[in-house]
gemmi code that builds the backbone of each chain (N, CA, C; Angstrom):
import gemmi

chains = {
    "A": [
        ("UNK", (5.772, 7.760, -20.237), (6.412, 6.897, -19.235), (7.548, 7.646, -18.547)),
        ("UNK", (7.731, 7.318, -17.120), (8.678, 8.088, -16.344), (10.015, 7.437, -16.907)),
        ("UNK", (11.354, 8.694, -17.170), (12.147, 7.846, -17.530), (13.193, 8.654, -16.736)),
        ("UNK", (14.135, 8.070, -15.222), (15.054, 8.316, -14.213), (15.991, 8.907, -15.244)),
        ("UNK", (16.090, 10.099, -15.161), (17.712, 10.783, -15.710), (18.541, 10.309, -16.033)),
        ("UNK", (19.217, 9.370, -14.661), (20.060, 8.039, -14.476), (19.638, 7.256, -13.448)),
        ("UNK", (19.720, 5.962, -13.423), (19.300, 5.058, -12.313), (19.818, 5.330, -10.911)),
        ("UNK", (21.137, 6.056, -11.120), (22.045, 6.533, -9.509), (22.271, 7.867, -9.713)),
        ("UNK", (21.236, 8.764, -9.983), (21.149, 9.789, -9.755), (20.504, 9.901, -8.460)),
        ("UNK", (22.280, 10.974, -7.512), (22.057, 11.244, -6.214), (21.851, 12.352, -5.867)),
        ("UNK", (21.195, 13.210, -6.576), (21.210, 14.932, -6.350), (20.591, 14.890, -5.121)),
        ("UNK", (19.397, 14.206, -5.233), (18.583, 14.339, -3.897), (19.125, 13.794, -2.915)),
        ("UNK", (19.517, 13.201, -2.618), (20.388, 12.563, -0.988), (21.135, 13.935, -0.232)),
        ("UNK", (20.393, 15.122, -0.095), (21.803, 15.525, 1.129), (20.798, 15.351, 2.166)),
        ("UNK", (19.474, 14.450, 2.813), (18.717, 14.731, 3.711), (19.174, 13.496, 4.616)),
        ("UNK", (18.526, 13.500, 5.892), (18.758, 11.908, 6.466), (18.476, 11.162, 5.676)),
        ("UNK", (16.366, 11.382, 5.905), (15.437, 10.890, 5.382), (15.581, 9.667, 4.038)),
        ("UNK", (16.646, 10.809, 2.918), (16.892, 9.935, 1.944), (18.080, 8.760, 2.045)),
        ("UNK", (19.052, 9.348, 2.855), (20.242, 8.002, 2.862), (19.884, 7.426, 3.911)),
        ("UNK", (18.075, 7.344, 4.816), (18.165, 6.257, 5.507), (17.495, 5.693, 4.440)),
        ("UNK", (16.492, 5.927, 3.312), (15.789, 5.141, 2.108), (16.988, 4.604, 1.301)),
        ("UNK", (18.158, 4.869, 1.547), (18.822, 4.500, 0.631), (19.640, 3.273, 1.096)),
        ("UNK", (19.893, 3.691, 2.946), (20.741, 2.356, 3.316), (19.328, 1.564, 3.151)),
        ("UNK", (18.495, 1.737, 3.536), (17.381, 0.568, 3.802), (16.934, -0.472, 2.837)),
        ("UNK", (16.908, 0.292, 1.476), (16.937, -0.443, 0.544), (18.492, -1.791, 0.048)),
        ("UNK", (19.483, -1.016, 0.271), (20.817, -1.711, 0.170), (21.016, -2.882, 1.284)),
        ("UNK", (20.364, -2.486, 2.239), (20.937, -3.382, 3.755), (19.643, -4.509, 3.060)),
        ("UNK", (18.673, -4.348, 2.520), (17.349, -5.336, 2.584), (17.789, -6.015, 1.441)),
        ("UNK", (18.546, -6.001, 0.451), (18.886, -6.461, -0.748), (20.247, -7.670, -0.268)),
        ("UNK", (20.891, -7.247, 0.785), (22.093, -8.185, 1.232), (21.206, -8.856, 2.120)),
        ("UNK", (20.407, -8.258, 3.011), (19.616, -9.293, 3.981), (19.195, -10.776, 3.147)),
        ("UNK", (18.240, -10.123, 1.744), (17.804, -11.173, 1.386), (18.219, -12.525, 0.797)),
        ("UNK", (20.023, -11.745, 0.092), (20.846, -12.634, -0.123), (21.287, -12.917, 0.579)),
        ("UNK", (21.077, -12.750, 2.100), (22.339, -13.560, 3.253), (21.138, -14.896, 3.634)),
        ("UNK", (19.490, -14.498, 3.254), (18.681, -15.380, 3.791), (18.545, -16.657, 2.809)),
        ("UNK", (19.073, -16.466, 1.403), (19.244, -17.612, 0.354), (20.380, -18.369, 0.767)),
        ("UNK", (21.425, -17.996, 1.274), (22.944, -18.105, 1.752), (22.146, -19.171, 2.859)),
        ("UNK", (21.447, -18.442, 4.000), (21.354, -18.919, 5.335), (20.438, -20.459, 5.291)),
        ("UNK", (19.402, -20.569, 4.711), (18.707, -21.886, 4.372), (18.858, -22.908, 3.502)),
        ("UNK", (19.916, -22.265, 2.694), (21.169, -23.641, 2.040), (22.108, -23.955, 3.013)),
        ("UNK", (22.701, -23.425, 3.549), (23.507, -23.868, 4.787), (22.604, -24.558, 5.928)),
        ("UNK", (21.386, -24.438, 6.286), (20.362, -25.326, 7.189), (20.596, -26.527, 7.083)),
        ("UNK", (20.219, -26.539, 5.200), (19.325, -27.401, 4.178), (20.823, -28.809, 5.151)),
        ("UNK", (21.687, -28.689, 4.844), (22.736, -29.622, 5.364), (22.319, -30.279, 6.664)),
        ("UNK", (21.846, -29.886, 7.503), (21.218, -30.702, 8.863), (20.309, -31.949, 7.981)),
        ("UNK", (19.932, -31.978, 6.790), (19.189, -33.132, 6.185), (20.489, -34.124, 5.767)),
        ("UNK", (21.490, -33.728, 5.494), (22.470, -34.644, 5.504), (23.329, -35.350, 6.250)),
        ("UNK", (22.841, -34.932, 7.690), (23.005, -36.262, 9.087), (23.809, -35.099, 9.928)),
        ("UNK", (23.859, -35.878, 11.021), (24.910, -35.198, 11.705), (26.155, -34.736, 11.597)),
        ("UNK", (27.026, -35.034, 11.020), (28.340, -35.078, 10.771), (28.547, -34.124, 9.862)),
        ("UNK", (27.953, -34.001, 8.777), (28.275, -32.731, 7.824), (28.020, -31.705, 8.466)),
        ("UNK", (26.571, -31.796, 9.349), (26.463, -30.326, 9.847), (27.168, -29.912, 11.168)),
        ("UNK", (27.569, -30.410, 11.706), (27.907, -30.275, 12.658), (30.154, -30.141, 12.164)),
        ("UNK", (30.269, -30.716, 11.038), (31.759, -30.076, 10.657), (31.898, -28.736, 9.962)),
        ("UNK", (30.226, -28.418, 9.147), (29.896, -27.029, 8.465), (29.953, -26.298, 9.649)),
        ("UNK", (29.393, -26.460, 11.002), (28.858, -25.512, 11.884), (30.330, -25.254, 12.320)),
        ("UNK", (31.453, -26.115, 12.376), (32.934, -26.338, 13.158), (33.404, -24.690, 12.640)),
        ("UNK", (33.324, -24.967, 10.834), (33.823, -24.428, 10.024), (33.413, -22.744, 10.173)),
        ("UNK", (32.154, -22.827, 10.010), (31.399, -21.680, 10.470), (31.569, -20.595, 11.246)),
        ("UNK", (32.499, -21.236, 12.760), (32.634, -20.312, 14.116), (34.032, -20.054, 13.931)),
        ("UNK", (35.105, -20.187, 13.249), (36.038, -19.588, 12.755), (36.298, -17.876, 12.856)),
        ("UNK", (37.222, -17.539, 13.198), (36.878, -16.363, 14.004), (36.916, -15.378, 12.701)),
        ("UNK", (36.748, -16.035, 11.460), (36.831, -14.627, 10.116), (34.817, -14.612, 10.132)),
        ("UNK", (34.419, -15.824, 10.280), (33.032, -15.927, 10.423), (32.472, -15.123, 10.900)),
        ("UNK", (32.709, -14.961, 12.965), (32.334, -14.417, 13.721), (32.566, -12.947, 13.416)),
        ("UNK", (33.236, -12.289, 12.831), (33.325, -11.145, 12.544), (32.415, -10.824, 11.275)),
        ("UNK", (31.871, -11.551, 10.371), (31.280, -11.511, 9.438), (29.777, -11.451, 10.215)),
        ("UNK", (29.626, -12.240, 11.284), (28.390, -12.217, 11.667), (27.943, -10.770, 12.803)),
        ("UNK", (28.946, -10.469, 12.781), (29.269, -9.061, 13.482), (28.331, -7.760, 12.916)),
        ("UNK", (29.227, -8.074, 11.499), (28.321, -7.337, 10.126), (27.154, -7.303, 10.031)),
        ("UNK", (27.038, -8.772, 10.052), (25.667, -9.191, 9.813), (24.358, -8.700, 10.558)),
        ("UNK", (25.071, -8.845, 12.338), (23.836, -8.149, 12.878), (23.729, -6.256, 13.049)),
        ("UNK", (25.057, -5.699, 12.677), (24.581, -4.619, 12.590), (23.639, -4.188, 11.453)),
        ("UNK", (23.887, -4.707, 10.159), (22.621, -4.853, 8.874), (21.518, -4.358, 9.084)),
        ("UNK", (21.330, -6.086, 10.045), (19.568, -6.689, 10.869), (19.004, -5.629, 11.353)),
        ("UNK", (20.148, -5.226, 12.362), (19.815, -3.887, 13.154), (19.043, -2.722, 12.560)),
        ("UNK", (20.566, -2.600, 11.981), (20.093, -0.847, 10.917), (18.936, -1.036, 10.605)),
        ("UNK", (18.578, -2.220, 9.458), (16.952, -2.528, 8.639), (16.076, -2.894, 9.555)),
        ("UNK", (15.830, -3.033, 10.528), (14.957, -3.488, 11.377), (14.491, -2.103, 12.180)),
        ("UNK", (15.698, -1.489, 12.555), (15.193, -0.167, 13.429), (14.940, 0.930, 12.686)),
        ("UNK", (15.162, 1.292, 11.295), (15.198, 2.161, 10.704), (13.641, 1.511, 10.080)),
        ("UNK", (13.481, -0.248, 9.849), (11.893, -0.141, 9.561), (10.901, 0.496, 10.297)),
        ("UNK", (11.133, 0.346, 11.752), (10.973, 0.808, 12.970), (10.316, 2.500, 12.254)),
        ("UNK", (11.089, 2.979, 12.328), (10.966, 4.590, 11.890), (9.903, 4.112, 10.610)),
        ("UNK", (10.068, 3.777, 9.519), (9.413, 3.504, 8.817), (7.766, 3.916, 8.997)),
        ("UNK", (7.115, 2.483, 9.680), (6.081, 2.005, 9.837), (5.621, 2.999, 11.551)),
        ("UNK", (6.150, 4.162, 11.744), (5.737, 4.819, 12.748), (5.278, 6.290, 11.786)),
        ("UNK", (6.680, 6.358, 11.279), (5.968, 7.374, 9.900), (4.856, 7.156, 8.732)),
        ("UNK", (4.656, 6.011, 8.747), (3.053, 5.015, 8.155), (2.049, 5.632, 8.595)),
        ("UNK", (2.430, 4.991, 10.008), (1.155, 4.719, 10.497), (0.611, 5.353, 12.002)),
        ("UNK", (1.563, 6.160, 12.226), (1.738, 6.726, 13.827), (2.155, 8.023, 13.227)),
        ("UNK", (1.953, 8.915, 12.520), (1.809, 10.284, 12.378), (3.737, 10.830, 12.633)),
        ("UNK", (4.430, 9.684, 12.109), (5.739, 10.130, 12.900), (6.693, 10.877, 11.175)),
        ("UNK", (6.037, 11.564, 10.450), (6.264, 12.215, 9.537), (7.140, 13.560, 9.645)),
        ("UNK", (7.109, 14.480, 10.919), (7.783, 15.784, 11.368), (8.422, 15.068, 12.225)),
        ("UNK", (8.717, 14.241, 12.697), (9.748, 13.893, 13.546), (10.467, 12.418, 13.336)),
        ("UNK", (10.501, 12.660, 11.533), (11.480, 11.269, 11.134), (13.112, 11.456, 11.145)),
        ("UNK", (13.587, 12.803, 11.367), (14.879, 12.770, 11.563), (15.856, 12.382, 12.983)),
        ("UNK", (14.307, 13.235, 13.948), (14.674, 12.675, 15.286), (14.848, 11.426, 15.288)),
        ("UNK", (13.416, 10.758, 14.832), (13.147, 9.131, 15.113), (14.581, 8.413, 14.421)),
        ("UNK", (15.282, 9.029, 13.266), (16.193, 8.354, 13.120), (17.169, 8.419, 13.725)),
        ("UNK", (17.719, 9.150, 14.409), (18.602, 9.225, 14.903), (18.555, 8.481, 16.558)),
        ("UNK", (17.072, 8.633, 17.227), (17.150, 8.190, 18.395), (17.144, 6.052, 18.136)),
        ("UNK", (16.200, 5.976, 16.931), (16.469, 4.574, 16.459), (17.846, 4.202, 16.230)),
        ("UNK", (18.189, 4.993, 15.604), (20.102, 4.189, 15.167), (20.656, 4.006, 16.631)),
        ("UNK", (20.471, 5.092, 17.386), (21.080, 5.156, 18.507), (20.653, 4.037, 19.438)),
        ("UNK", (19.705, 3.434, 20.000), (19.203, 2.135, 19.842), (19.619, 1.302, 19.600)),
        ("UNK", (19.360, 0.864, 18.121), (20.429, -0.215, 17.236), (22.088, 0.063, 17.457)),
        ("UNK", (22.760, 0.966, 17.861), (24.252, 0.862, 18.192), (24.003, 0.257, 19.007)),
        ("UNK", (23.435, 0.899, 20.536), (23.480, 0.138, 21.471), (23.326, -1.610, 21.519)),
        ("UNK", (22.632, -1.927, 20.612), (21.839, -3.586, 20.621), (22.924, -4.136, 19.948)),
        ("UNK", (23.977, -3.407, 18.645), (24.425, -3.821, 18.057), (26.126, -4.023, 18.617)),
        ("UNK", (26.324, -2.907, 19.771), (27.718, -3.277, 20.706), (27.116, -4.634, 21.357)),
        ("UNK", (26.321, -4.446, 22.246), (26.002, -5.678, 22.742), (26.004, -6.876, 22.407)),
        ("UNK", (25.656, -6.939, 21.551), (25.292, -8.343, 20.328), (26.687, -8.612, 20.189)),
        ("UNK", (27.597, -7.723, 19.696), (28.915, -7.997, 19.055), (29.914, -8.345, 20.212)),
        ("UNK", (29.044, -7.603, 21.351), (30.848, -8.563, 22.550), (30.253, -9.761, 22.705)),
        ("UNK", (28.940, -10.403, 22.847), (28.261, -11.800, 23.158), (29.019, -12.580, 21.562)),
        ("UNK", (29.121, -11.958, 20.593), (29.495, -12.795, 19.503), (31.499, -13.237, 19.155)),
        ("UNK", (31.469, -11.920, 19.465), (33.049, -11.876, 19.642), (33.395, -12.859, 20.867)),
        ("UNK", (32.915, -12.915, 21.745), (33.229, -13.825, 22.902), (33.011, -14.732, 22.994)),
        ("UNK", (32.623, -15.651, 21.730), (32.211, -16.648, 21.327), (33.486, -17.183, 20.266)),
        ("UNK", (34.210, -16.005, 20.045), (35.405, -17.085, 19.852), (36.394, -17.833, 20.515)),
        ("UNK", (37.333, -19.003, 20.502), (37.436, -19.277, 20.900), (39.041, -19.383, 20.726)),
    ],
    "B": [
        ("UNK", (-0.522, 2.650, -26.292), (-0.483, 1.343, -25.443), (-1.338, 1.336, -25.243)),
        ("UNK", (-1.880, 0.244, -24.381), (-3.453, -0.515, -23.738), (-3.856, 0.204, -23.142)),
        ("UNK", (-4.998, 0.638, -22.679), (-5.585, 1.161, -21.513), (-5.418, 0.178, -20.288)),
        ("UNK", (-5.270, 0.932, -19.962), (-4.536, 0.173, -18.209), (-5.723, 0.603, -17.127)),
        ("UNK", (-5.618, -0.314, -16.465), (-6.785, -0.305, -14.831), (-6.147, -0.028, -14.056)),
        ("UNK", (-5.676, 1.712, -13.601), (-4.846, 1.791, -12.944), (-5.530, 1.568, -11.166)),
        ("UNK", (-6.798, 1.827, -11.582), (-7.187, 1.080, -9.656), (-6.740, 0.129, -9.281)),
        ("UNK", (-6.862, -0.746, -10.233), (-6.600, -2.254, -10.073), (-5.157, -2.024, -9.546)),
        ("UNK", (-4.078, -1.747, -10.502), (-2.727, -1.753, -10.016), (-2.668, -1.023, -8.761)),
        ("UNK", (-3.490, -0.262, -8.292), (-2.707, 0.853, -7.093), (-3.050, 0.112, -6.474)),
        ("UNK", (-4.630, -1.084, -6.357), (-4.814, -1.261, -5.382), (-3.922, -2.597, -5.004)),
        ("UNK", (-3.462, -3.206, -6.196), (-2.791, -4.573, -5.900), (-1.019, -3.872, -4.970)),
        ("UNK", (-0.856, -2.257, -5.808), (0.353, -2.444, -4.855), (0.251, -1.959, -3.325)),
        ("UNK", (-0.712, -1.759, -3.466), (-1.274, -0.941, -1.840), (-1.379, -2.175, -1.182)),
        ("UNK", (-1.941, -3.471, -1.511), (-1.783, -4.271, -0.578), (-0.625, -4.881, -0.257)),
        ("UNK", (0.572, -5.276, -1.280), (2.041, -5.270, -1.080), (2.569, -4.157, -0.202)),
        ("UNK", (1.863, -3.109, -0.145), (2.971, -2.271, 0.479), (2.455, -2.526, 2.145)),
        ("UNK", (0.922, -3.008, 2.312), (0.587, -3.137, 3.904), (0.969, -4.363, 4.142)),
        ("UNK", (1.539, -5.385, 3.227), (1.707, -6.756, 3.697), (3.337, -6.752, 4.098)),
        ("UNK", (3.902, -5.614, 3.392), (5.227, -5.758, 3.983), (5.474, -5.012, 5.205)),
        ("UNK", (4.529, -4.285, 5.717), (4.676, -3.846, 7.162), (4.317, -4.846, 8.022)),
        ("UNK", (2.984, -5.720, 7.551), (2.712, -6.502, 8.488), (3.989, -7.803, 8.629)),
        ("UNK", (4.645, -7.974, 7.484), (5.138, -8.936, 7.854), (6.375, -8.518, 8.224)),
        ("UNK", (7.223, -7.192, 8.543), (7.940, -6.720, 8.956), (8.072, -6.883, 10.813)),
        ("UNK", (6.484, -6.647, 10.805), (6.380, -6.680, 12.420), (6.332, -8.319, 12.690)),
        ("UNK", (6.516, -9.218, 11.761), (6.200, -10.850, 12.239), (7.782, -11.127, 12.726)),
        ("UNK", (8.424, -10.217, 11.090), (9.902, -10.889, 11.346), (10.621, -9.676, 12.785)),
        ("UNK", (10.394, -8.800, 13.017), (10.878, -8.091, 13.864), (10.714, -9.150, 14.953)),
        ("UNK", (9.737, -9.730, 15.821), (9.250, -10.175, 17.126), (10.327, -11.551, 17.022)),
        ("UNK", (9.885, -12.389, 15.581), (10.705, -14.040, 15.792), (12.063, -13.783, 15.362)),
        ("UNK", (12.828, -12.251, 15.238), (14.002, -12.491, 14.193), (14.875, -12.254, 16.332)),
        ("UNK", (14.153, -11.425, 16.977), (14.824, -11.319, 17.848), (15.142, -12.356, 18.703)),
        ("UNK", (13.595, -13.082, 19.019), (13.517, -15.030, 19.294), (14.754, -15.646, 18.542)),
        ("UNK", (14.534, -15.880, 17.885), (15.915, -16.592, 16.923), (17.175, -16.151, 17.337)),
        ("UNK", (17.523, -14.751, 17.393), (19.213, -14.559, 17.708), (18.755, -14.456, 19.164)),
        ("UNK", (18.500, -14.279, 20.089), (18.419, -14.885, 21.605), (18.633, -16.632, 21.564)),
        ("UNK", (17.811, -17.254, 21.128), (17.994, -18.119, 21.411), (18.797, -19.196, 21.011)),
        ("UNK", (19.625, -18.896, 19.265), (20.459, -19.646, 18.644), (21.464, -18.904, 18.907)),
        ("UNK", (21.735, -17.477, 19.253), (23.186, -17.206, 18.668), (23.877, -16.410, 20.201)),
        ("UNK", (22.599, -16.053, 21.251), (23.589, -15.306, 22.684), (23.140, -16.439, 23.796)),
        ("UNK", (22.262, -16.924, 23.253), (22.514, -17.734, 24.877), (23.365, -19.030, 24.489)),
        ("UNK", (24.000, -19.092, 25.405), (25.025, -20.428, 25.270), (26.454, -20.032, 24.806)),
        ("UNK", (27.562, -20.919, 23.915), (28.698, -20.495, 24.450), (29.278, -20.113, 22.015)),
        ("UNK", (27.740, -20.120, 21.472), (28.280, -19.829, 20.578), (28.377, -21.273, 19.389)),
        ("UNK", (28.436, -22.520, 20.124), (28.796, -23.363, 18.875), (27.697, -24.134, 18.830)),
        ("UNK", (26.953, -24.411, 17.897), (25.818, -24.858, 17.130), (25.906, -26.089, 16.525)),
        ("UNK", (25.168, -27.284, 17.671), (25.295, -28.492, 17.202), (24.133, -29.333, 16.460)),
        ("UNK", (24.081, -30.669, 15.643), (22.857, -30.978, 15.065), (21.999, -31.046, 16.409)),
        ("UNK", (22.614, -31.754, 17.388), (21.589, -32.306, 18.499), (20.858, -31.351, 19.128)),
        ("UNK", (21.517, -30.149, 19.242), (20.424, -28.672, 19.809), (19.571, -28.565, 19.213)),
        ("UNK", (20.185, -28.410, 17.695), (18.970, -28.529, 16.677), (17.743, -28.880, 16.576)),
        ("UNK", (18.490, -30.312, 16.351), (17.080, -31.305, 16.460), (16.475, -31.232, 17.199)),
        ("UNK", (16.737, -31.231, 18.985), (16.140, -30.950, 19.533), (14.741, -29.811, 19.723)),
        ("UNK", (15.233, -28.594, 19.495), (14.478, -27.566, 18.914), (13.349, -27.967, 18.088)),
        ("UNK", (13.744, -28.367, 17.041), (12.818, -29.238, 15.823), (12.288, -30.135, 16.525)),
        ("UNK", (11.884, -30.864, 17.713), (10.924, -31.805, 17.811), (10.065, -31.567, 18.242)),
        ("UNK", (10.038, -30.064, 18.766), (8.639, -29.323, 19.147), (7.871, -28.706, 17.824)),
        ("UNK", (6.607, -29.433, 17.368), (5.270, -28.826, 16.599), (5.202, -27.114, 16.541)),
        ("UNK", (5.055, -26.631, 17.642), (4.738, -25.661, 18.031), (5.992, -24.434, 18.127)),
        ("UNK", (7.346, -24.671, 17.995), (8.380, -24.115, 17.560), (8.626, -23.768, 15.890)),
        ("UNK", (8.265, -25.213, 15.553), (8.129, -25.105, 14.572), (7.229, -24.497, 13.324)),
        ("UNK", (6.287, -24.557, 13.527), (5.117, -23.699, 13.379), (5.725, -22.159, 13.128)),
        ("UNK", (6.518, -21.560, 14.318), (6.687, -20.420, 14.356), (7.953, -20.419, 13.466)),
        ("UNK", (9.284, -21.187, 13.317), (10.088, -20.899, 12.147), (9.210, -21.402, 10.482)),
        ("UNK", (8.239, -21.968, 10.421), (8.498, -22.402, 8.915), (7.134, -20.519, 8.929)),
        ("UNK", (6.788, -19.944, 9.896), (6.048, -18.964, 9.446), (7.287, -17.572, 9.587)),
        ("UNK", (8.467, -18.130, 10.240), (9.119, -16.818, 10.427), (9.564, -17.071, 8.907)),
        ("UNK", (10.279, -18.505, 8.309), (10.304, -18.185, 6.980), (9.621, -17.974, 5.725)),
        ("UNK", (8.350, -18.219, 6.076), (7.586, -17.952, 4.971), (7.443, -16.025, 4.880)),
        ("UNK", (7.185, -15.466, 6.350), (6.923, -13.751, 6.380), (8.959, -13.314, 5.546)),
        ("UNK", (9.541, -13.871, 6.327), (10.968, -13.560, 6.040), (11.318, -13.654, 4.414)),
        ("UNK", (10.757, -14.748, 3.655), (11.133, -14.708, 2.166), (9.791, -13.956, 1.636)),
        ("UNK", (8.713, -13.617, 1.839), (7.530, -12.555, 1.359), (8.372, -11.202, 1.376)),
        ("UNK", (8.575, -11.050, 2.481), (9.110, -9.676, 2.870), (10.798, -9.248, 1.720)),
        ("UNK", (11.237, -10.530, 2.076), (12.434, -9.621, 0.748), (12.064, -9.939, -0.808)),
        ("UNK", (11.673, -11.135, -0.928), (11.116, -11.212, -2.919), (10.335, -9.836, -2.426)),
        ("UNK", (9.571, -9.788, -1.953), (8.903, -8.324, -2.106), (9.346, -6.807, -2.000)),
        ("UNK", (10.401, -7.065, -1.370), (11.428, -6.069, -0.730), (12.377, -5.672, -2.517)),
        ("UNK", (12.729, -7.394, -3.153), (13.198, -6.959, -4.427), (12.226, -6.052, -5.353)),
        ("UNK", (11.147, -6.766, -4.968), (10.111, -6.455, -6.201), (9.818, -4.716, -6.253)),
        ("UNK", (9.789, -4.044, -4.962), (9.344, -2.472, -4.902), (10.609, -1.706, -5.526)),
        ("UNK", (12.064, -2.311, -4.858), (12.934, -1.849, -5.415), (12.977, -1.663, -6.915)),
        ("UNK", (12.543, -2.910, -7.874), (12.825, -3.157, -8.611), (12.030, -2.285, -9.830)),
        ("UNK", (10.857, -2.094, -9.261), (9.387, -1.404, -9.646), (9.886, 0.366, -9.943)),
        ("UNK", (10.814, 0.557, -9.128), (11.363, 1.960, -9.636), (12.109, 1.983, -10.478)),
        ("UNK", (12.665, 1.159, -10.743), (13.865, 1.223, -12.447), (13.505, 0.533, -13.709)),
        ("UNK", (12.412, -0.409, -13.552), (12.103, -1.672, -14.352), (10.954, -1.135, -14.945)),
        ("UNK", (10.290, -0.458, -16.544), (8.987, -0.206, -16.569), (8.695, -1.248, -17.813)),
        ("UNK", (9.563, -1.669, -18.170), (9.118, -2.580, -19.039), (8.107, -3.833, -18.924)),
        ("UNK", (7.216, -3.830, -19.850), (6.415, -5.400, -19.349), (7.193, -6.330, -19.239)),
        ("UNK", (7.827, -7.127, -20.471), (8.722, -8.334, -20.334), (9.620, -7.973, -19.192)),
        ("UNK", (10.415, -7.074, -18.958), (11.459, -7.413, -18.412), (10.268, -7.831, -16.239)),
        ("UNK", (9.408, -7.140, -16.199), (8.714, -7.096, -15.009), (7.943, -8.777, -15.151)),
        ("UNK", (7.415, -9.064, -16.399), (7.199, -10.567, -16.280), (8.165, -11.111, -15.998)),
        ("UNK", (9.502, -11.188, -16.215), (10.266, -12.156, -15.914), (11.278, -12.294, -14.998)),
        ("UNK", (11.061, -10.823, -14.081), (11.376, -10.735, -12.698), (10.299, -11.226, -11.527)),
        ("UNK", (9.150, -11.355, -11.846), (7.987, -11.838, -11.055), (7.878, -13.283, -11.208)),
        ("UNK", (8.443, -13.686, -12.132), (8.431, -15.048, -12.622), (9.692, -15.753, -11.617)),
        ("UNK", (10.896, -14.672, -11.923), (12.411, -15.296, -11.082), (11.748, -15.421, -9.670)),
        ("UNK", (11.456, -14.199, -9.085), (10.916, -14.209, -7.588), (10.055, -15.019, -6.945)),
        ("UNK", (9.090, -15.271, -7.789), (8.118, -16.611, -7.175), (8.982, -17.775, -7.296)),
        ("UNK", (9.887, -18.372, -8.224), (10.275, -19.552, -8.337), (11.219, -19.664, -7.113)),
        ("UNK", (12.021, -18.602, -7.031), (13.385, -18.423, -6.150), (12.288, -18.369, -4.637)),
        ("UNK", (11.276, -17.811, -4.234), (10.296, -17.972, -3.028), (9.876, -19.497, -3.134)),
        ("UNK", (9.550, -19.890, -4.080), (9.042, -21.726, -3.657), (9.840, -22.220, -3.398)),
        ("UNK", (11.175, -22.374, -4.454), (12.721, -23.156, -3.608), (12.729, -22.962, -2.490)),
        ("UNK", (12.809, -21.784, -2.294), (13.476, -21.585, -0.683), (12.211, -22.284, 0.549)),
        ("UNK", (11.187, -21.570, -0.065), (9.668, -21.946, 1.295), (9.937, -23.670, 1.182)),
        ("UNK", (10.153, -24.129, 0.026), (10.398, -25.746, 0.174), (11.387, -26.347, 0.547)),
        ("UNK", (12.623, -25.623, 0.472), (13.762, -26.465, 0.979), (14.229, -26.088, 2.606)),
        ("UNK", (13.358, -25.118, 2.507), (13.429, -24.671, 4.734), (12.562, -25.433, 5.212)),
        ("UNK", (11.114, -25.546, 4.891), (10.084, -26.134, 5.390), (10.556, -27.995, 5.363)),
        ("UNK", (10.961, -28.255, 4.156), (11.274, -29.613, 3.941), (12.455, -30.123, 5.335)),
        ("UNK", (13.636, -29.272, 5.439), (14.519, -29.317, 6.183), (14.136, -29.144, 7.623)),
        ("UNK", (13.126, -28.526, 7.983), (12.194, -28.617, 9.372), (11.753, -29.713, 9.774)),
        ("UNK", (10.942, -30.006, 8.864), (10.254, -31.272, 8.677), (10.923, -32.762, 9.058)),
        ("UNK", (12.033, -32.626, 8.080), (12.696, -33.818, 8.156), (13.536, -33.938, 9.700)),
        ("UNK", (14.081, -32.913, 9.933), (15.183, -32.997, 11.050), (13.922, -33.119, 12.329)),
        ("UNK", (12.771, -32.655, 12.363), (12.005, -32.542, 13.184), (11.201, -33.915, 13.535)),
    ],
}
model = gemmi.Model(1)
for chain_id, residues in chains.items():
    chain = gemmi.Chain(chain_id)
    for i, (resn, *xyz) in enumerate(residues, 1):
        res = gemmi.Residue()
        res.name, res.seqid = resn, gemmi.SeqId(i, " ")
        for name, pos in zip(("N", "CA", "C"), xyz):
            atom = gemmi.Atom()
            atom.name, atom.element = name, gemmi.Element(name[0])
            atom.pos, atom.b_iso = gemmi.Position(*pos), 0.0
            res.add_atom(atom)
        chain.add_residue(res)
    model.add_chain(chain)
structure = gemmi.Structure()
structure.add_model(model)
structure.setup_entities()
């Protein structure tokens, strides 16, 4: 049986390749706990108007909006870096996954300034 | 130990590993739908009545209770590969497959239920 040296053994990480496998895995592990987080907080629209709509009050608080700031750069990163992923799958993009990462992140900054002045400007 | 069917296993994780691309590309298309349409258009504050509104279309709906069903596949599964590199134990892998399905029905039931009802 294979047995890991140590579980956070990082010898191998000085490549992109590996600390984008490494954010990708970390960013998908908070995604999934922000998505247990996100459909208990829904789940409250079953408790009438008024709760949800004083949760939602509570919500846009401008420590929120900066949290959700976070949040979509995450989305971003894991989404565009899946991006690279599933091109290196399945689109022969194997010799040119360092480019692809870098022109993807570059991408996701862009989507992710954007996103963040529409969110930031949403405070109030 | 047992003799093991290792086809069997490669092939059961080979299909986990194409189901999380496919459903990568489900949540990529509705995750962008969703923050367009709940979180940049408009002025930011999120009321029941938008909501509901939203929810009284069939056919909207349809597409969130499937963005959450690809969306909770994709991370219990997302735990599960992670998990598959540090975890070789049987028990301890039964009873992470066991947490993950239960923690996937809560959730597929209390989003879908919450659609439903507000809808």
């Amino acid at each position: 049986m294979y047995k890991p040296r140590k579980p956070y053994d990082l010898s191998y990480t000085h490549f992109v390749g590996s600390w984008a496998w490494i954010l990708h895995r970390l960013s998908g592990l908070a995604l999934i706990f922000y998505l247990c987080l996100h459909v208990w907080v829904i789940h409250t629209l079953t408790q009438g108007e008024q709760s949800f709509n004083r949760l939602m009050t509570f919500l846009s608080s401008p420590l929120f909006r900066v949290l959700e700031v976070g949040l979509w750069g995450v989305i971003l990163f894991h989404a565009f870096n899946g991006v690279r992923v599933i091109i290196v799958d399945f689109f022969g993009g194997a010799l040119m996954q360092k480019k692809l990462f870098l022109a993807l992140i570059l991408l996701a900054f862009i989507l992710w300034a954007a996103g963040s002045a529409v969110i930031i400007g949403h405070i109030h | 130990m047992p003799e093991k069917d290792f086809n069997e296993t490669s092939r059961r994780g080979g299909t986990l590993w194409l189901l999380q691309r496919i459903s990568a590309g489900v949540i990529f298309v509705l995750l962008l739908i969703h923050y367009v349409t709940y979180h940049f258009i408009g002025d930011g504050t999120i009321t029941y009545q938008q909501v509901s509104e939203k929810m009284a279309s069939p056919w909207f709906n349809l597409t969130q209770v499937l963005f959450l069903f690809a969306g909770i596949f994709h991370g219990l599964n997302g735990i599960w590969m992670v998990a598959e590199d540090y975890l070789h134990g049987r028990l301890v892998r039964l009873v992470l497959v066991s947490v993950l399905l239960l923690l996937g029905l809560v959730l597929l039931f209390v989003g879908t239920a919450t659609v439903l009802k507000v809808g």
